[in-house]
N, C-alpha and C positions, 0 to 999 in steps of 0.2 A: 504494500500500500504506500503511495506518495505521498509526505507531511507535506503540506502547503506553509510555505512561510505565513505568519500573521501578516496583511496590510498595514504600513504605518497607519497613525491617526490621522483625520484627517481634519484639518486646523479648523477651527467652528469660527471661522473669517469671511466675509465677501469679500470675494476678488472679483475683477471682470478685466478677463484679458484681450477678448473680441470684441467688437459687437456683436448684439444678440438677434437674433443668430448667428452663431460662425460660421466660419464654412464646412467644417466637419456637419455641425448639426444641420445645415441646410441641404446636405448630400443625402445625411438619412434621411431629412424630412420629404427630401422628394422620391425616396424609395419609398418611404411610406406610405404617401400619396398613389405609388403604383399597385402594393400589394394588399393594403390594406380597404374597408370597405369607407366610403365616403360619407357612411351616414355617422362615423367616428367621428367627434369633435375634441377641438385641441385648446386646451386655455396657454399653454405656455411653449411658445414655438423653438423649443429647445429637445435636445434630446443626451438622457440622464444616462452618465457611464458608473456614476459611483453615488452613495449615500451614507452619511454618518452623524446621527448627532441630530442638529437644525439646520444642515447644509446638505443641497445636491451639489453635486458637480458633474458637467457636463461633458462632453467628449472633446468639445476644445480647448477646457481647461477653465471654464471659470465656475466659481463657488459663488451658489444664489442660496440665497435664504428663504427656506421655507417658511410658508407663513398658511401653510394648507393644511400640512400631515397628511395628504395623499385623500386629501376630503375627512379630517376627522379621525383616520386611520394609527398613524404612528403618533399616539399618546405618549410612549416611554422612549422617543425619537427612533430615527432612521436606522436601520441594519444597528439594533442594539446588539450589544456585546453579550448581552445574557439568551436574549432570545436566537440570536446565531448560534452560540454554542449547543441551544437547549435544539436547536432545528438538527443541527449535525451529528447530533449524539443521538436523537430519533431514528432519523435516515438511514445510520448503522444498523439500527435493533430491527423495527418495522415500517414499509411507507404504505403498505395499506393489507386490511386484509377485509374489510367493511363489518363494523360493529356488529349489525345484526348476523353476522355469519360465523364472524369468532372474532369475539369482542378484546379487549385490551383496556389496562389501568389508565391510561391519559383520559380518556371518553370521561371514563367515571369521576374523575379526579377534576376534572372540569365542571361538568355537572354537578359535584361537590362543592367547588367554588362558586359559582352561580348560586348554587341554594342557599348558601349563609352570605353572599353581599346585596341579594336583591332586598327591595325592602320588607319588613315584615318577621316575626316571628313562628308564625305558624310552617308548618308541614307542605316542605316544597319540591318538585322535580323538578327535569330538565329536560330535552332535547335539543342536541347539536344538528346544524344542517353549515350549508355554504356558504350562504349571503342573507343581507338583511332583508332581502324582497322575498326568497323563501323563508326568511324564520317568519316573517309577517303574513305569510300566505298559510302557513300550518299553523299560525295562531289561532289564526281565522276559521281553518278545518277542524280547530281545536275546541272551539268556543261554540261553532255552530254543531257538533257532533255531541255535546255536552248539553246543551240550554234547549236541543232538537226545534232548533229556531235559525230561519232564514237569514234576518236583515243584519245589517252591519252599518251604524252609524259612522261617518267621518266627519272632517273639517273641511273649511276653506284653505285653502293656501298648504295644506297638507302635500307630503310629499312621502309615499312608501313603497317605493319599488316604479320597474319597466315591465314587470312581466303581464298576463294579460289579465289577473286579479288585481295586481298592487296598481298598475293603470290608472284600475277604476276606481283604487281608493284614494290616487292621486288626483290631484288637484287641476295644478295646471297644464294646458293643452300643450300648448308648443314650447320646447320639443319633445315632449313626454310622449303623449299621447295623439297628436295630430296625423290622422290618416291609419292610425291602426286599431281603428275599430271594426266589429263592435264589443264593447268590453262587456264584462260579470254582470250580472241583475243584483238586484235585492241590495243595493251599495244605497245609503241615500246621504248625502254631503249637509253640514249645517253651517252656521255662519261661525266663525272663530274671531273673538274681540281681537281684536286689532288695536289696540290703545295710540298706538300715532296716528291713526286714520280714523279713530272711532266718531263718530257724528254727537252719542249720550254724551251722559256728563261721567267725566273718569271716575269718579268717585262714589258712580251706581252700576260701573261697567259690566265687572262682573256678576252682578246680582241682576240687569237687565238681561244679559245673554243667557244665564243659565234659564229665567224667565220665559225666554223666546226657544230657545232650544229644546227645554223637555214639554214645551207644551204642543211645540211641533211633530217630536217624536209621539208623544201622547194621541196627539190630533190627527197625525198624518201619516204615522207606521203603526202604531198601536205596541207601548211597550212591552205585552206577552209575543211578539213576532220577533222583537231585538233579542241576537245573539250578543253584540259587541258592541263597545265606544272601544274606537281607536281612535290615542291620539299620541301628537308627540307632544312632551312638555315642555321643549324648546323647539318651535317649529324649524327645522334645516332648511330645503331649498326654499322656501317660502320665504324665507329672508330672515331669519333668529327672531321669529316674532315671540316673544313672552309675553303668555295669555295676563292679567291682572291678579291682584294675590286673593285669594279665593275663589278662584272659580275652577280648578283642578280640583280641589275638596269637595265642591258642592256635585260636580259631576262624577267625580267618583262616590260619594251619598246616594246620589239621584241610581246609579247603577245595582249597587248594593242592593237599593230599597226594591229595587224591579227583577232582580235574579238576572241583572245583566252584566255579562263578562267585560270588567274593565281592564283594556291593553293598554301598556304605556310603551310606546314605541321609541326606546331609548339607543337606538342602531345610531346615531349622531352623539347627543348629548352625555350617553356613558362613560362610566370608567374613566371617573376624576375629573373630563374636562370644563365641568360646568365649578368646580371646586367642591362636587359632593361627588359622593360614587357613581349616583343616578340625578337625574335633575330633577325627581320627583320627590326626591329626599327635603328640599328646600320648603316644602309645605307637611313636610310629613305625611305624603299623601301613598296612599299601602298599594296598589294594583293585583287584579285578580290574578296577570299576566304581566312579564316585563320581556320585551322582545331587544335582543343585543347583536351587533354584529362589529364592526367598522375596530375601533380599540380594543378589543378584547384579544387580540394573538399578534399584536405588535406590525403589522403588516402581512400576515398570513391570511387564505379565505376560512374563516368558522364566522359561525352566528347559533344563536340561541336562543331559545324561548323557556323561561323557567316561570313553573305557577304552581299554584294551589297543587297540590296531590291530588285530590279529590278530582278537577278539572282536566290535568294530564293524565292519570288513569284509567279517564273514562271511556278512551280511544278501545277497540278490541286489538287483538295481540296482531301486529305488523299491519296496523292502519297506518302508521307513522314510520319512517326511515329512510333510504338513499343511498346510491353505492356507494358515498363521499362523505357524508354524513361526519363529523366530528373527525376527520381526517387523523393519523396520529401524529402525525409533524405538527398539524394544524394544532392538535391540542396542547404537546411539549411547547410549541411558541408561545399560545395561550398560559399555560402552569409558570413562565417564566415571565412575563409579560403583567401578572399579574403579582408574581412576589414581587417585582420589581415597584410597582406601584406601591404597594404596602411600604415595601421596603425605605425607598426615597420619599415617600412623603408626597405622593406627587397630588394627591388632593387640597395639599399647602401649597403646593409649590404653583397650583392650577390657579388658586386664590392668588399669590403674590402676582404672577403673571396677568391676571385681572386685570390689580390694582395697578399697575403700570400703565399696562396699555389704556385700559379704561381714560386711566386722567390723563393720558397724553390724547387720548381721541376727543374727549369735553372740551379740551383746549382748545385742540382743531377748530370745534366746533364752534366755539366764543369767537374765532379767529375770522374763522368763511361761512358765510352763512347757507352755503348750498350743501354742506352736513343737517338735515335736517334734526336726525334722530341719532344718538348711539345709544346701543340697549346690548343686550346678552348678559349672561353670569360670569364669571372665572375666567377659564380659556376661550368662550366660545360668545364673543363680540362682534356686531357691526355696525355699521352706517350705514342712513340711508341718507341717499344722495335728491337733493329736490333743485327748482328755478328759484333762486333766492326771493324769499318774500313770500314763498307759497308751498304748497306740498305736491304740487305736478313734479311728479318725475322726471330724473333729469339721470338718461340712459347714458348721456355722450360724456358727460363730464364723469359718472363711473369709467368707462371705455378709456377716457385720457388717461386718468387717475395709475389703471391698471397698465397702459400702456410704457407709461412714465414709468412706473416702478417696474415693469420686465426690460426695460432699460438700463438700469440699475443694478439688476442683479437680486430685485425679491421675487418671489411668488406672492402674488394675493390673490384670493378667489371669488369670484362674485357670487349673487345669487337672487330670490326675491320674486313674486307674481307679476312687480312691474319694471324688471330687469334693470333695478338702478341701486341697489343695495351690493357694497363690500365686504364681506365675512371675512373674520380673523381666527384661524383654529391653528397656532403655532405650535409645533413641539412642549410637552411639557417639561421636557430637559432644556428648551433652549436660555443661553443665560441671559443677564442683565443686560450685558454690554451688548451682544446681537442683537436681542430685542429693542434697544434703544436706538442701535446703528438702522435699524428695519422703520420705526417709527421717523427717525429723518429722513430717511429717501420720502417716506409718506406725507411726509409735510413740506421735500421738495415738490411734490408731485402736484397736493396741493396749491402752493404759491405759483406754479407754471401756468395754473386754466385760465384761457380767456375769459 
């Protein structure tokens, strides 16, 4: 067997030695453009030869700073050191044999961790699958095969998957959803408070919505038909919208009181990055269901759904499973990935990184008034971008903003229903100094716009 030398480290500095794109990365990119399918979209027109830490580096040599985590993904940063080892040292033993065939310790040892971090004390299982649009799709088969009940409540501006369920529980059309219908039945979407755009008065927000919502459910599905409210408690694509403070509680109540399965779709806001484990934690709000994918194995595919016993048991024996299922690389990534957070503290370190970025973003905001909004928790931050004076969206000055800073040498990622909002989901390992180096490019970027 051949020892591999270890890779130095790799310096957690931006550099930018080309313009971006080089020409290394513009040779791949127009390979890619040959082989790959068209309907792929690209945020950062570079292409990544190495990762460590809170830095890509690209194939022509320059170190950008991540300010995405791969969408949320690398909480305990890039090609972590524990979760490589823990991947290599799997790969030796077994890379698959499929659980349900001849099972293996990592699965359960997973599922062991899921049951004592979600929220709640009572009697809880698990299920591993690949991605978060499947753990959301078998939550759904889980809730409706349980409650032997149809409909499936959602949100506005909700975002849970591509596949041709998650679709329908998705929100918005383009590019999600346009042209690839017709999606699921029995889906019915409700209005999600929106507090920077809300029309009420703030201060009845939540108690107006849950108002209108369960009486809509009440009136217009009839709540003995609802299987499920899904929601996320920090909305992801939909722009980090944070519902107002009560009304996660009151709709989680409102389910309870009706034998209806409450999902909390934590596939984004998991595993530290809101500065609690779950972002439902911040209300102390319990879920029948907690559906996880995205941080949870350091940049490996697993996702999870972990509930009630009662709830998951209800399935019959191999209603549930996958030839991929809880992978076991996937899951040694996962077991390291998650001491790792334990370990460093990184639901502190999710909060210190907040409070940083937070108040350098208000400042922003004091500074230019086409910030209209910043909102999120811990690690997981944005702005929303408007025409000074008003809250009409303003797409082109996000577009500048982003473009400026892949200039630069950062990644930022967009998101939002009216494509003008900047989300911040940076490494939870990234430090002070790069964080701060990341925030000045953003406030060059800023001071550029016409």
């Amino acid at each position: 067997m051949t020892i591999q030398t270890p890779l130095p480290a790799l310096a957690q500095e931006r550099r930018v030695v080309t313009s971006i794109p080089g020409p290394k990365s513009q040779e791949l990119l127009a390979r890619r453009a040959a082989a790959t399918s068209a309907g792929l979209g690209l945020t950062f027109p570079v292409v990544i030869e190495r990762t460590q830490g809170a830095i890509l580096q690209d194939v022509d040599g320059n170190s950008l700073i991540d300010f995405g985590s791969g969408i949320g993904v690398t909480n305990v940063g890039n090609s972590n050191d524990r979760v490589v080892q823990a991947v290599i040292d799997q790969a030796q033993m077994i890379t698959h044999t499929c659980f349900t065939v001849a099972p293996y310790r990592g699965y359960i040892e997973v599922c062991e961790e899921l049951n004592k971090l979600t929220p709640g004390t009572h009697a809880k299982k698990s299920l591993l699958v690949n991605s978060g649009a499947e753990a959301v799709e078998n939550a759904v088969k889980i809730a409706r095969y349980f409650t032997k009940r149809p409909a499936v409540v959602v949100f506005e501006h909700a975002y849970h998957g591509r596949t041709n369920l998650t679709m329908s529980l998705t929100a918005k059309n383009m590019p999600y959803k346009d042209g690839f219908g017709p999606f699921a039945g029995e889906v019915f979407r409700m209005p999600m408070p929106y507090p920077y755009r809300a029309i009420s008065n703030p201060a009845t927000l939540a108690q107006d919505s849950l108002e209108e919502i369960t009486h809509r459910i009440e009136k217009e599905i009839g709540t003995h038909n609802v299987a499920a409210i899904l929601i996320e408690p920090i909305q992801g694509e939909g722009g980090f919208i944070v519902p107002p403070k009560g009304f996660l509680p009151g709709l989680s109540e409102f389910a309870t009181k009706h034998g209806i399965v409450f999902i909390a779709d934590e596939v984004q806001s998991g595993f530290c990055r809101t500065g609690d484990w779950f972002a439902v934690n911040d209300e102390n709000v319990i879920p029948d269901m907690v559906v996880t994918a995205k941080g949870i194995a350091g940049g490996l595919p697993l996702a999870g759904v972990t509930g009630r016993a009662d709830i998951m048991d209800a399935v019959h024996i191999s209603g549930l499973g996958g030839t991929y299922g809880g992978n076991p690389v996937a899951c040694a990534a996962a077991l390291a990935a998650i001491g790792f957070m334990k370990e460093e503290k990184l639901v502190d370190r999710a909060k210190h990184i907040g409070q940083i970025l937070g108040d350098s973003l208000r400042a922003l905001q004091a500074k230019y008034p086409v910030i209209g909004e910043v909102r999120g928790r811990g690690a997981m931050l944005a702005i929303e971008l408007v025409k000074a004076g008003t809250k009409e969206p303003n797409t082109q000055a996000m577009q500048d903003v982003v473009k400026y800073c892949q200039s630069k040498g950062v990644l930022i990622l967009t998101a939002g229903t009216y494509v003008n909002v900047i989300r911040f989901l940076p490494p939870l390992v990234m430090t002070d100094e790069l964080l701060k180096d990341a925030i000045g490019v953003l406030e060059e970027a800023f001071a550029s716009l016409k």
